[in-house]
N, C-alpha and C positions, 0 to 999 in steps of 0.2 A: 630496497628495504628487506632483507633477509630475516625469511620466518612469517611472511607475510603473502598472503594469496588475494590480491584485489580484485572485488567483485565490483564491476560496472552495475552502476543502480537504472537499468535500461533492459525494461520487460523482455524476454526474449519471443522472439516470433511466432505466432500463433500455430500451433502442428493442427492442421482443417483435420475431424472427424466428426463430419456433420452428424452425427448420430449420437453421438454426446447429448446435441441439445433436446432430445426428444426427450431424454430421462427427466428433465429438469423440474415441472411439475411434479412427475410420480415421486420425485426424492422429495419435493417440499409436501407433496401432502401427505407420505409416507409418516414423514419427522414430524411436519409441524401442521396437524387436520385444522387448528383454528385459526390459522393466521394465511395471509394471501402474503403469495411470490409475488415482487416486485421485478416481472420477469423483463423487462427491458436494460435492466442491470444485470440479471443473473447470466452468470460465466461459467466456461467448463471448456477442460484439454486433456487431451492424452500428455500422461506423466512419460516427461523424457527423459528420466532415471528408468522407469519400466515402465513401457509400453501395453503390459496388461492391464496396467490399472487406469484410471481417469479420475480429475481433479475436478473442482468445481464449490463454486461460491452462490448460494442462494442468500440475497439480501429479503428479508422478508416482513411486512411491514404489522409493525407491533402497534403500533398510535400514530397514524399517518394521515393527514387531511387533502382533498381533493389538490390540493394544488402541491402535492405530496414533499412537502413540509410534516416534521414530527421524527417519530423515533422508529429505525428498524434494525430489528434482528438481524443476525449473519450466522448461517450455518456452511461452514467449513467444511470438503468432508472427500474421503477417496472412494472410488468406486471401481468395482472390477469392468473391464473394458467390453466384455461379450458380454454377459446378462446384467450389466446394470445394476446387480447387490452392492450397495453399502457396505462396504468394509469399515472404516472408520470414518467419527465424523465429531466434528465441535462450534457449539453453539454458545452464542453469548449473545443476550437481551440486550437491546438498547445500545449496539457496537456502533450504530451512524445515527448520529443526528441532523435531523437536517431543517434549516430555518432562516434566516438573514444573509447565512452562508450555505449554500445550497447544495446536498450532496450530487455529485454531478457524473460517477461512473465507476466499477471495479475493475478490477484487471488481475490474473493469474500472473507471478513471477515467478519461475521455473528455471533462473541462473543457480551456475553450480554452489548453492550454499552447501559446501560441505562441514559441516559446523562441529562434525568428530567422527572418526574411523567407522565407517561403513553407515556414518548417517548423513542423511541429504533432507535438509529443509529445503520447504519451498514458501513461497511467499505470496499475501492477499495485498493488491494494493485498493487504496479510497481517495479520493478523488472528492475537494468539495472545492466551488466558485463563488465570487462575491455576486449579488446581483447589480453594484454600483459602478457606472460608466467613469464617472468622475475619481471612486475609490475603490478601482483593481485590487482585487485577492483572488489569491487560488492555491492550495495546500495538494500533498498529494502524503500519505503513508504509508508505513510498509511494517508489515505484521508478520512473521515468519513460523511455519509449524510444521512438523517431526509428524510421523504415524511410527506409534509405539506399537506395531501388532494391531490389535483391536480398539486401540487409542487413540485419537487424533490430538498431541498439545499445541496451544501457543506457548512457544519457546519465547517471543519477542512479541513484544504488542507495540504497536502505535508509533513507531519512528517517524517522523516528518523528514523526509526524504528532498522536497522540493516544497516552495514557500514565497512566492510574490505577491507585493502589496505597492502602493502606491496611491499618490496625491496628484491630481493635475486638475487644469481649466477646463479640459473636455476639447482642449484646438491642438496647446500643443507644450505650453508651462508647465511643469511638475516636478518631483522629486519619486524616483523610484527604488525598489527594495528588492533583494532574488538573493536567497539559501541554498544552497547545492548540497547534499551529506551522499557519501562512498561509505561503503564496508573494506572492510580488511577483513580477513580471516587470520586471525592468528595462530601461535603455539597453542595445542591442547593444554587445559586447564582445570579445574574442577570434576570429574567425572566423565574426564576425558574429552570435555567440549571446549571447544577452543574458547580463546578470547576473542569479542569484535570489536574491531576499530573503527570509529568515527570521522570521515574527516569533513569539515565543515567550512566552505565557501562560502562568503558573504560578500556583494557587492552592492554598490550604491550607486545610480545613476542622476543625472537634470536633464530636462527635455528645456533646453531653451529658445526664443525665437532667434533667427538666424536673417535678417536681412527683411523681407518684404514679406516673401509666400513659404521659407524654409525656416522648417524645425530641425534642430541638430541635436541628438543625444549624446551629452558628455559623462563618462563614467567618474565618479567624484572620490568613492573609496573601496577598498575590496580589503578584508581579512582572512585569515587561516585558523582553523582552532581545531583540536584533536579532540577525542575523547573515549577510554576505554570501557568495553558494556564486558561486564563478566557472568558469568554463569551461578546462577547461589543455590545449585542442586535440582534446580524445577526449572529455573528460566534465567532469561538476561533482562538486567534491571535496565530499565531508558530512563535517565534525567527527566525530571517535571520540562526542563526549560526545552527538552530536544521533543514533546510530543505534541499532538494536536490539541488546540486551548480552544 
């Protein structure tokens, strides 16, 4: 497909600088003095576009109850590598909910989003799980952000990247569901940032009984669907139907 640079939606490998995690505190209570890190989540890497700087996602909890269910913050943000200053950073209230469906982990994705001439996004993923044995869900999304200088944006919010759900008896009868969505990088577009490509894998499976003591998973349907996210001067718009509900 000429014109087209495919990004595998598959976090790249963790670059270890244990010294990362130490800052991780002092940036949340730096930014945010009234709200507590929800440090078992909170992430941080050496940026592998440049290695001076460092990345890092503090999820931080805004209205969260012991069983940490409720709402929390996300503060986004780059940091220089030897002293730990804050260069840019971006926050938004109320970014993970978490309740029936339980937010269950972040993760830094640092693949080459090159998204226009000499800019490189990188991206936050979320992570939530169903808590029902019998009714499997589990989402994952992916939010992509530029450092404008002193700016940190979200260019892209909330794509639902990965998405399985499902119905069964808890032995071995059911009917199952799994979303797969790819980037394309396309031609530059709008102020120079390219277009992204969507592509959207949908499969359908049956777990049925097989004989006496064997369950067999038969895959029942699979479709293709495209879809292009364009740039409208500040960001790329995502479909209602392609985000987290």
């Amino acid at each position: 497909m000429r014109g087209l640079t495919v990004i595998p939606l598959l976090f790249a490998p963790l670059i270890a600088w244990g010294d990362c995690t130490q800052h991780l505190q002092t940036w949340a209570q730096d930014l945010h003095p009234a709200l507590k890190l929800a440090s078992e989540f909170a992430v941080c890497k050496v940026n592998p576009a440049d290695a001076s700087q460092v990345l890092a996602a503090l999820p931080l909890m805004v209205n969260v109850d012991e069983y940490g269910q409720g709402d929390y913050g996300l503060d986004v943000l780059v940091a220089d590598a030897a002293s730990g200053k804050v260069i840019a950073h971006s926050y938004q209230e109320a970014a993970i909910v978490s309740d029936a469906v339980q937010f269950s982990g972040l993760t830094l994705d640092t693949a080459r989003y090159q998204v226009a001439p000499g800019v490189r996004a990188f991206g936050v993923r979320i992570r939530h799980t169903g808590s029902s044995r019998v009714n499997p869900f589990s989402s994952e999304t992916l939010s992509l952000y530029v450092n404008d200088g002193s700016q940190l944006r979200q260019v892209m919010g909330d794509l639902v990247v990965s998405k399985g759900n499902g119905e069964w008896d808890g032995a071995c009868a059911g009917e199952f569901g799994e979303t797969k969505r790819t980037l394309a990088i396309g031609k530059p577009g709008k102020d120079g940032f390219s277009r992204l490509r969507v592509t959207e894998i949908t499969t359908g499976s049956q777990s049925v009984v097989k004989g006496v003591d064997d369950c067999e998973e038969i895959e029942s349907s699979s479709t293709t669907k495209t879809f292009n996210l364009d740039y409208d001067g500040s960001r790329y718009g995502v479909p209602k139907e392609l985000t987290f509900q």
